[in-house]
C-alpha positions in Angstrom: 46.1 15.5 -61.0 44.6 16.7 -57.7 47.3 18.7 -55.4 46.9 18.0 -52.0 45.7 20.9 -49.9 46.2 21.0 -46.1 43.1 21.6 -43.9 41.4 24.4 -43.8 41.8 27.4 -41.2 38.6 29.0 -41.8 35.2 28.2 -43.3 34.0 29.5 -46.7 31.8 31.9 -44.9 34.4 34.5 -43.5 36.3 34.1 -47.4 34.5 37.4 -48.1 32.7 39.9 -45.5 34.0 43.1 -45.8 30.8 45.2 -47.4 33.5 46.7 -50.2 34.6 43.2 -51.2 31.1 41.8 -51.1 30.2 45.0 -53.7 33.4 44.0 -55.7 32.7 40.5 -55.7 28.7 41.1 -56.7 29.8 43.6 -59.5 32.6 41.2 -60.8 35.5 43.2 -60.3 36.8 40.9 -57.6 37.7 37.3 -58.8 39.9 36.2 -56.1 41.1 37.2 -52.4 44.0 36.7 -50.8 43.8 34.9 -46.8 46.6 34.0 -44.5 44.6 31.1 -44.2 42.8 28.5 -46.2 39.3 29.3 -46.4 37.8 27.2 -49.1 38.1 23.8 -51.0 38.6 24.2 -55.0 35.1 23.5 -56.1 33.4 24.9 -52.7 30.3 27.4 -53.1 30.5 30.6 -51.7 26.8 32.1 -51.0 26.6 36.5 -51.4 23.0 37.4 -51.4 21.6 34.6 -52.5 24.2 34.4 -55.5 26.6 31.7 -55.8 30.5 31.8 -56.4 32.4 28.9 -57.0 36.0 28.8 -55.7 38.3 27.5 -59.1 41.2 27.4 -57.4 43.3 27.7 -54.5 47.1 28.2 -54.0 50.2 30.1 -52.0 51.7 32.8 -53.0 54.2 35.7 -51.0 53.1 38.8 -51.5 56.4 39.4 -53.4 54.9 37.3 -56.3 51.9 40.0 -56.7 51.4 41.5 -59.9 49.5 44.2 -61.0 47.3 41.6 -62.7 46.6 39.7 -59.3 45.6 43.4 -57.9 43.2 43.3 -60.4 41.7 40.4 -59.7 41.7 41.8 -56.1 39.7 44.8 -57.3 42.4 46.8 -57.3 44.3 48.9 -60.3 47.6 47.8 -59.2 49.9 46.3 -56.6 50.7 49.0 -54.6 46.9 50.7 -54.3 46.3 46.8 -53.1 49.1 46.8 -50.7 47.6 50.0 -49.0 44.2 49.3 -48.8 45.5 46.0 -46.9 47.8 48.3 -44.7 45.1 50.0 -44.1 42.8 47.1 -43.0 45.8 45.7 -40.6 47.6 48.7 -39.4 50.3 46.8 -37.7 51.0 44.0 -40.0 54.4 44.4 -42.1 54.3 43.7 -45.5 56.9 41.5 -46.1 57.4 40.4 -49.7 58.5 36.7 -48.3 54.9 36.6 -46.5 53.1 33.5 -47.7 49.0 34.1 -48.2 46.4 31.8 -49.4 44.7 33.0 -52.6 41.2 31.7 -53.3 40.2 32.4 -57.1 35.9 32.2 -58.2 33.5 33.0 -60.1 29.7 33.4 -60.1 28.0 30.2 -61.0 25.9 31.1 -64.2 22.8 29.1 -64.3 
């Protein structure tokens, strides 16, 4: 069964475009990010020099729900080293454990 997604907010290109993440994402220790918009269809491809990533899946989460595992996935060790480093990125924004965000999961397409 498909699940309805609303529109996007964003387009695939601005998913990833902080240098770090792009190094993360081109090493494979990031796997997903996390948006406060939706940036990507499931199935979409994501272009990083000239290597593709294909977005498996897309879903809400509050930043509550994070797990260790999720930071992981983020290229992080765990939540709270995530949590900083996105403090750290939006000085002013609260993190609030009810916040809703927009996780976008890939993967490199393997030819």
């Amino acid at each position: 069964m498909t699940k309805v997604l609303p529109p996007k907010t964003c387009s695939i290109e601005r998913l990833v475009t902080m240098e770090e993440d792009v190094r993360k994402v081109l090493s494979g220790a990031k796997t997903a990010i996390r948006r406060n918009g939706r940036y990507a269809d499931p199935g979409e491809i994501m272009i990083l020099e000239d290597r593709q990533f294909v977005v498996h899946d897309v879903y809400q989460q509050t930043l509550g729900e994070l797990t260790d595992e999720d930071a992981k996935r983020e290229g992080f060790t765990t939540v709270e080293e995530y949590k900083q480093s996105i403090l750290a990125i939006h000085p002013k924004m609260p993190w609030l454990p009810k916040m809703r965000v927009w996780v976008h999961e890939f993967g490199e397409v393997i030819a």
